[in-house]
C-alpha positions as CSV (number, residue, x, y, z in Angstrom):
1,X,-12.8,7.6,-2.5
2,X,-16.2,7.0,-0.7
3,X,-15.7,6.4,3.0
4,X,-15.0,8.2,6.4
5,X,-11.8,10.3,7.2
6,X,-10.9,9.2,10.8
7,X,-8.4,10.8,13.0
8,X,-6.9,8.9,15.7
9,X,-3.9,8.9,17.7
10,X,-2.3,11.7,15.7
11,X,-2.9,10.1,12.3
12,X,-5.6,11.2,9.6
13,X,-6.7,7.6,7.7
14,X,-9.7,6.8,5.4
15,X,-12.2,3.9,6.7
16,X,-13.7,2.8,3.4
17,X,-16.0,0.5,4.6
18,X,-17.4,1.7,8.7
19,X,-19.1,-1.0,10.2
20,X,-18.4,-3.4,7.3
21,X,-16.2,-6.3,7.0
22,X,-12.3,-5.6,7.6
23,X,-11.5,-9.1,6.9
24,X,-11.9,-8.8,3.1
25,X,-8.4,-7.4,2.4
26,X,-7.7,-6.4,-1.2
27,X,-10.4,-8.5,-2.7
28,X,-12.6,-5.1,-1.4
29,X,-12.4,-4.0,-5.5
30,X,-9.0,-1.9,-4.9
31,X,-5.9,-2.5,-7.0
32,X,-2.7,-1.1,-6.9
33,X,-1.7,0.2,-10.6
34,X,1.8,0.9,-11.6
35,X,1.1,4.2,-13.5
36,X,3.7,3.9,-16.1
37,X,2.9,0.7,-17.6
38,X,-0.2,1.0,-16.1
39,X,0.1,-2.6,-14.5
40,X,-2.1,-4.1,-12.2
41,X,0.1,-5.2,-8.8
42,X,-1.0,-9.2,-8.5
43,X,2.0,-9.9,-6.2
44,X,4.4,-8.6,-4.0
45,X,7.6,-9.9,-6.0
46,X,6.4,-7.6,-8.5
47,X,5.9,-4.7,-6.0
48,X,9.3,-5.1,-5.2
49,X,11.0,-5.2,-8.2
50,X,8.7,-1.6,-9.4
51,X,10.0,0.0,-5.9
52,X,13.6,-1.0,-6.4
53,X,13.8,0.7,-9.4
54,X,12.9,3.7,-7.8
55,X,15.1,3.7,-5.2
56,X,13.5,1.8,-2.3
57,X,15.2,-0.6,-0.4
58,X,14.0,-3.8,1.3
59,X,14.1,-3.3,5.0
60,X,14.5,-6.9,7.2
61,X,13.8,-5.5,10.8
62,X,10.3,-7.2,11.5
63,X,9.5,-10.6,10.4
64,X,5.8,-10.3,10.6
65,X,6.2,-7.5,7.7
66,X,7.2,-6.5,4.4
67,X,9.1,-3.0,4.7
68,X,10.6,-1.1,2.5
69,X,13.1,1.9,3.2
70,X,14.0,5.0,1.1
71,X,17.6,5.7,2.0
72,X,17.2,9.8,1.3
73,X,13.7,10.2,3.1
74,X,12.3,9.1,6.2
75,X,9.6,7.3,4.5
76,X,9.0,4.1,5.6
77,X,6.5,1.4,4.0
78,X,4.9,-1.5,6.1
79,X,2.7,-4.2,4.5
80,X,1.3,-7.5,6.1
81,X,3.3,-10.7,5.0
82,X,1.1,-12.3,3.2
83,X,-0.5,-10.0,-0.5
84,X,-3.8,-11.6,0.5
85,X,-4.1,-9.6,3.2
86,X,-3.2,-6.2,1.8
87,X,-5.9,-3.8,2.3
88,X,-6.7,0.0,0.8
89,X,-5.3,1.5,3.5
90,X,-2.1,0.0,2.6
91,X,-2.3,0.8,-1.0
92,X,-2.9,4.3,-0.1
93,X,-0.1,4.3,1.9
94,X,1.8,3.2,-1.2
95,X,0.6,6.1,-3.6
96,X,1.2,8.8,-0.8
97,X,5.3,7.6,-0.5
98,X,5.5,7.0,-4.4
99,X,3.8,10.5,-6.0
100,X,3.1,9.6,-9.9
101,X,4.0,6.0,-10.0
102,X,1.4,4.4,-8.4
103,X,-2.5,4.6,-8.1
104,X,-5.4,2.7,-6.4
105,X,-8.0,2.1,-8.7
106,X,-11.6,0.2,-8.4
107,X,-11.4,-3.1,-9.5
């Protein structure tokens, strides 16, 4: 992970690009990887179906976002609407909630 650790507000988050463009989203050369089958995530149908099988619920209070809920933690996942806009930091966020079932990878 090649960046800068920034804290702000509270929270600790990794800037993997300073100064560059943050309009690139996830065609940066991240990927999300499903460990187990080792599956590149390509959409957010399929993110869904891999993080209802572990227990995560959709979550419908904000229309601008994708969320997801585990009913036994606090955890709470928040994407943009649209996949094309998903960035590392999201995907990090991912891996952090979801210990050894998904990774970010280079592309």
């Amino acid at each position: 992970m090649a960046g800068v650790w920034v804290f702000k507000n509270g929270v600790l988050r990794l800037v993997e690009n300073p100064g560059g463009d943050s309009s690139q989203g996830a065609s940066r050369g991240k990927v999300l990887v499903h460990l187990p089958t080792n599956e590149a995530i390509t959409s957010y149908e399929t993110l869904e179906q891999l993080l209802s099988s572990i227990g995560w619920e959709r979550y419908y209070d904000d229309p601008n976002l994708l969320q997801f809920h585990k009913p036994s933690t606090t955890h709470l996942i928040s994407l943009p609407k649209d996949f094309n806009t998903l960035k590392p930091m999201h995907m990090y966020d991912i891996v952090v909630k979801t210990r050894n079932v998904f990774e970010v990878r280079n592309s």
